[in-house]
C-alpha positions in Angstrom: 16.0 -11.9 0.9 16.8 -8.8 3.2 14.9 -7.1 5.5 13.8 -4.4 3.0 12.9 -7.2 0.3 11.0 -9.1 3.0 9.0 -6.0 4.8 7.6 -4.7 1.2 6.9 -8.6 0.1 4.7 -8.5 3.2 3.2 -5.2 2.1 2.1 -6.6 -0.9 0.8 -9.6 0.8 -1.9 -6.7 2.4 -2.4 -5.0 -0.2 -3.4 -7.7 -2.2 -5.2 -10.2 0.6 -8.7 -9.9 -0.5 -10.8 -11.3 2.2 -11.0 -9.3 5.7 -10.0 -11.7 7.4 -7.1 -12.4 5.3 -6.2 -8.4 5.3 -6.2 -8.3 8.8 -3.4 -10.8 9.3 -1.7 -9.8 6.2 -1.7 -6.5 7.9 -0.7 -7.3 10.9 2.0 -9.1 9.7 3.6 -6.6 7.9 2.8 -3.3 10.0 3.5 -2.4 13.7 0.1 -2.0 15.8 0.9 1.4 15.4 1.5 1.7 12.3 0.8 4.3 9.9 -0.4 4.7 6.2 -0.2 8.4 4.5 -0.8 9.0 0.6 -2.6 12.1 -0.8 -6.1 10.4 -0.4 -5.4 8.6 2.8 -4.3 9.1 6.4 -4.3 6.5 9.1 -3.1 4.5 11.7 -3.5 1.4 13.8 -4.4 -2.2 12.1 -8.0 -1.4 11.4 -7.5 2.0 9.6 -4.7 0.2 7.2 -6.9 -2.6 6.2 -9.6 -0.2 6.3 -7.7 1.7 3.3 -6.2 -1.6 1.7 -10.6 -2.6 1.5 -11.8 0.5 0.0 -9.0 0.0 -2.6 -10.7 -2.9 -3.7 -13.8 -1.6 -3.6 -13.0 0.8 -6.0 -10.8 -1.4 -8.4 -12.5 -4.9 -8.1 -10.5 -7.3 -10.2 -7.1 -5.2 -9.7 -3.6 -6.3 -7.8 -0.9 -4.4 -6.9 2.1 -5.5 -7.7 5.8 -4.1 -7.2 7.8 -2.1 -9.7 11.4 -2.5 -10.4 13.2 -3.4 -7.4 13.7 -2.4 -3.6 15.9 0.4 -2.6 16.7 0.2 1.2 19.2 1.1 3.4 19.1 1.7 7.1 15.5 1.5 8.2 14.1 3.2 5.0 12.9 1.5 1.7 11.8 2.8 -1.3 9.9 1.2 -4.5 7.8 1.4 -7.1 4.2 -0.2 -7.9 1.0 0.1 -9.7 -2.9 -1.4 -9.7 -2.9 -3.9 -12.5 -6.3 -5.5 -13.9 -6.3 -8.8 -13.9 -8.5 -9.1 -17.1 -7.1 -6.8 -19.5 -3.6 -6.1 -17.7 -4.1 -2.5 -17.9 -2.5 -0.2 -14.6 -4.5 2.8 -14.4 -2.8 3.5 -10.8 1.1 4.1 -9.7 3.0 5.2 -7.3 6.0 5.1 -5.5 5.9 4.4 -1.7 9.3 5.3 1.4 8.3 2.5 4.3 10.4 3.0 7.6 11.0 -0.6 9.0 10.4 -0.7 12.9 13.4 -3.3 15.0 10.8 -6.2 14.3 11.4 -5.3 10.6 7.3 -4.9 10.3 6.6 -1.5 8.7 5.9 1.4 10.9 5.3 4.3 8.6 4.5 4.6 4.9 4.7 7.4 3.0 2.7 7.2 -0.4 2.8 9.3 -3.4 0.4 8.8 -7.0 2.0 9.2 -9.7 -1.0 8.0 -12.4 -4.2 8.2 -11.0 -8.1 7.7 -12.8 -9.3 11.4 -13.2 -12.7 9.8 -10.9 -9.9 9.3 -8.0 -8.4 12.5 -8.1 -11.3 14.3 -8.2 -13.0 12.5 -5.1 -10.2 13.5 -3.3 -10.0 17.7 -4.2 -13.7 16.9 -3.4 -13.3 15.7 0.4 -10.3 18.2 1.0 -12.6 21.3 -0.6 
């Protein structure tokens, strides 16, 4: 496994820890202490504001993974890939996106940049909602 494959298989690891205390070391595994998160509902920074984001993921779709798409494009310090939010009852993955991490020397992630590309109707109109 390369860097890339390794930095996103810990991002995963987050995303999908589903205790806080869990998260937090998942998170801090895989992101600097400086670290940022950015997608079109979230922007933070820091250990606390990623698992804070990874939580109210959950919240939202209890019962629901992520899990990755296809496989890892990286080169440099950049990665690319694809993933969606799949139910664990049904299999169903009313969420996707495709997500650019930039790998700090520790190879721990120090900036993602998220973009939906399916997202619940609910979701997306929360978020024109708080940005109105």
């Amino acid at each position: 496994m390369n860097a890339h494959d390794t930095a996103v298989a810990r991002y995963f690891e987050a995303w999908n820890a589903r205790t806080s205390e869990e998260r937090a070391k998942a998170v801090a595994a895989a992101w600097t202490e400086d670290g940022s998160y950015t997608d079109p509902l979230a922007e933070v920074a820091g250990h606390e504001g990623i698992a804070a984001v990874v939580a109210a993921a959950h919240e939202q779709f209890p019962g629901f993974a992520f899990r990755r798409l296809g496989a890892v494009d990286g080169h440099h310090r950049l990665a690319r890939f694809g993933w969606e939010l799949v139910s664990r009852a049904d299999g169903s993955a009313p969420v996707a996106g495709f997500d650019v991490v930039e790998l700090a020397e520790d190879g721990r992630i120090r900036a993602v940049h998220g973009f939906l590309d399916r997202v619940p109707a609910q979701a997306s109109e929360a978020a024109e909602v708080s940005e109105a």
